[in-house]
C-alpha angles and dihedrals in degrees: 000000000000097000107027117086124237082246099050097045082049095052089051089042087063102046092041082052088118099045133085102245135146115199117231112190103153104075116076092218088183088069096049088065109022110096121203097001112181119259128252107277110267100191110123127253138239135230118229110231106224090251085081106032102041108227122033124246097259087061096055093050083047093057085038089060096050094045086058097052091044083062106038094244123141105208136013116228114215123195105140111096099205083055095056096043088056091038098049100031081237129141146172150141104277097122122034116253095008123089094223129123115221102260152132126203147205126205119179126152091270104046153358122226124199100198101191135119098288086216092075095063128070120231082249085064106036081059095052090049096048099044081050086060104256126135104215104224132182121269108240085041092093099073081058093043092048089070094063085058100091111107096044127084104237129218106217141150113236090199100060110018104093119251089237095062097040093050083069092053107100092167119168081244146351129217118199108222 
C-alpha cells in the first residue's frame, strides 16, 4: 500500500469489479521475504542556495498559501519526492540517481511539516529549515498526522500519494490536483 498511488489501486479496483478480491495494502509482503534487504540511505542531505533554486523556500510556502486560499482548501499533501526537493530546496541521496531525500510533506496556512528521518539532516539544517518556518517530523509520523486531518479540505495527487496513506485521510473534502 506503501508503493502503489490512489489512482493506480482504483484503476485495478475497476477492472477487478467482477471478481471476488479483498484488497490488503497494510502489510509490506517484500520484507517478509527479502533477507538482508538493504537499509534506507543515511547520508545527510543539502540545502540548495537560492542561487541555484530561484526563490527561496519562504516564497513558495508563501504562493502555496495563496493557491490554497484561491481554492478554498485548508492544507497541501506532499508525497512526491521530486516535488519536495524543489519545494523545500532540499536534496540527498535517498534514491539512486535521484537527488531527493525520503519525505512527505504538509502546507496549510498555519504551518509547514517536513516529515523525513531527522538523521539524515545536520543540526545546521534542521535550523534553516526552522527559522524558514518549517516542524521536522518523523517520518512515519504522517500516517498518524493525516487523521487529524478530518475537518480540512485537503490538496493531494491521486497519481502519486500511496493508497495506504490516503486510506487514513477522512478530510471534509479532497481535491485532486
Amino acid at each position: 500500500g506503501r508503493l502503489v498511488s490512489i489512482e493506480f489501486v482504483e484503476e485495478l479496483k475497476t477492472k477487478l469489479n467482477n471478481k471476488v478480491i479483498e484488497f490488503s495494502y497494510q502489510e509490506d509482503l517484500i520484507d517478509q521475504i527479502w533477507d538482508n534487504r538493504p537499509g534506507i540511505s543515511l547520508e545527510k542531505a543539502f540545502l540548495l542556495d537560492i542561487k541555484y533554486a530561484g526563490k527561496s523556500r519562504s516564497e513558495k510556502f508563501e504562493e502555496i498559501r495563496k493557491h490554497l486560499t484561491e481554492i478554498s482548501a485548508d492544507v497541501l499533501l506532499l508525497t512526491s519526492l521530486d516535488d519536495i526537493a524543489w519545494l523545500f530546496n532540499i536534496r540527498g541521496n535517498d534514491v539512486a540517481c535521484n537527488p531527493v531525500v525520503l519525505s512527505y510533506a504538509l502546507i496549510s496556512k498555519d504551518y509547514v511539516k517536513l516529515y523525513v528521518n531527522n538523521s539524515v539532516l545536520s543540526e545546521e539544517v534542521i535550523k534553516i529549515l526552522n527559522n524558514d518556518g518549517v516542524t521536522i517530523c518523523s517520518y512515519n509520523d504522517i500516517y498518524d498526522d493525516v487523521k487529524t486531518l478530518n475537518n480540512d479540505v485537503v490538496v493531494y495527487q491521486k497519481n502519486r500519494v500511496n493508497y495506504a496513506l490516503s486510506a487514513l485521510i477522512n478530510a471534509k473534502r479532497l481535491i485532486n490536483e
